[in-house]
N, C-alpha and C positions, 0 to 999 in steps of 0.2 A: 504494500500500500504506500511506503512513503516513497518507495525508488520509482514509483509511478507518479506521484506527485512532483517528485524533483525530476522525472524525465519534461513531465508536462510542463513546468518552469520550466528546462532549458529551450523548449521549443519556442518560447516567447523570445529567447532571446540569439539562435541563431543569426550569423550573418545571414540577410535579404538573400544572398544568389547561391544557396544551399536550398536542394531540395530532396524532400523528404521522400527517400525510396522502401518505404516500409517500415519492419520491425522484426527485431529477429530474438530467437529466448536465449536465456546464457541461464546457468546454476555456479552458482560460486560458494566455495564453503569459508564462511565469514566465524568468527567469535562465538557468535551464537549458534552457528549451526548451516546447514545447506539454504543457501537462497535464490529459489527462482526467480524469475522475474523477464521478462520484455523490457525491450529498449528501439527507440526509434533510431531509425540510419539513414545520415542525409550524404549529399554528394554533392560534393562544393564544382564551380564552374570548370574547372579544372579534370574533373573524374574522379577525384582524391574520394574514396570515402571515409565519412566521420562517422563516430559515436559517442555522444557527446557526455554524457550518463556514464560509458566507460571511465570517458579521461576524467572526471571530477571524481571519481571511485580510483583512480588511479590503476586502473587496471588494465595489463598488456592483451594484445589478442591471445587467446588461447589458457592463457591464467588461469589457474580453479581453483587457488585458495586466494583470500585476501593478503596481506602485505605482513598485518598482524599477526594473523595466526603463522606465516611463516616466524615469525621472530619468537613468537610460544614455540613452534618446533624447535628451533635451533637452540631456545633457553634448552628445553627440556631434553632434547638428542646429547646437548653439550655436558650434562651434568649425570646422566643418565646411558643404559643401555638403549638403541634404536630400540626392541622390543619392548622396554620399560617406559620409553617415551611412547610408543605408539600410542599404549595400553591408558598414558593420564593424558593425552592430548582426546583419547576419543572419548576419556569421560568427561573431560572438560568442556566436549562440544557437545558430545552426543550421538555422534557421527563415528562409523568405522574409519578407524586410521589405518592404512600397515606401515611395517616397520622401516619400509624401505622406500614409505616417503619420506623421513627424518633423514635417510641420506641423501637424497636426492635435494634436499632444500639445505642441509649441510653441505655439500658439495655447489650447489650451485652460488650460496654465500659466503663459501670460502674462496670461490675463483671471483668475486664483486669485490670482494673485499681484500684481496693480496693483487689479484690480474693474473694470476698467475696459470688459473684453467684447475681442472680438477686430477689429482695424482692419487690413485690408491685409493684403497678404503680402510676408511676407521676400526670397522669392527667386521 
């Protein structure tokens, strides 16, 4: 309800020579748990297409957790077994984790965070 309300805001406030080629669904697993939702997609004069609702959510194409709960994995992968982490990130959301999304968000935040790309595994 309210990412549809803030989709509807932005549409008041697109540039004029964007036009609105539909809507398309996404599920992203946020803090609280898996969220559905529709978003509108325009397509600037150019061909470029937007979505406008993504970038104010900050979120890349294809993304399926929020930004947040990556950084709950990584706390919890970093202090913890990936298994031990799966097991209190999915009670924390509510949502099945496995355990080899902790490395994978470990991995992919250690090569943002050094440049260095990803070498090996932890565990």
């Amino acid at each position: 309800m309210m990412l549809k309300m803030l989709d509807d805001m932005l549409r008041d406030i697109v540039p004029d020579g964007w036009k609105n080629v539909g809507t398309e669904k996404r599920s992203v697993l946020f803090e609280c748990g898996y969220v559905h939702f529709k978003r509108r997609i325009y397509q600037d004069t150019e061909g470029a297409r937007h979505k406008p609702l993504d970038e104010l959510l900050e979120l890349e194409p294809w993304q399926r957790n929020s930004r947040a709960l990556e950084e709950m994995s990584s706390a919890l992968a970093a202090t913890n077994t990936y298994r031990k982490a799966s097991s209190l990130l999915s009670w924390l959301v509510k949502a099945a984790i496995k355990s080899q999304h902790h490395r994978k968000i470990s991995e992919k935040n250690r090569a943002e965070n050094t440049g260095t790309g990803t070498h090996g595994n932890r565990r």
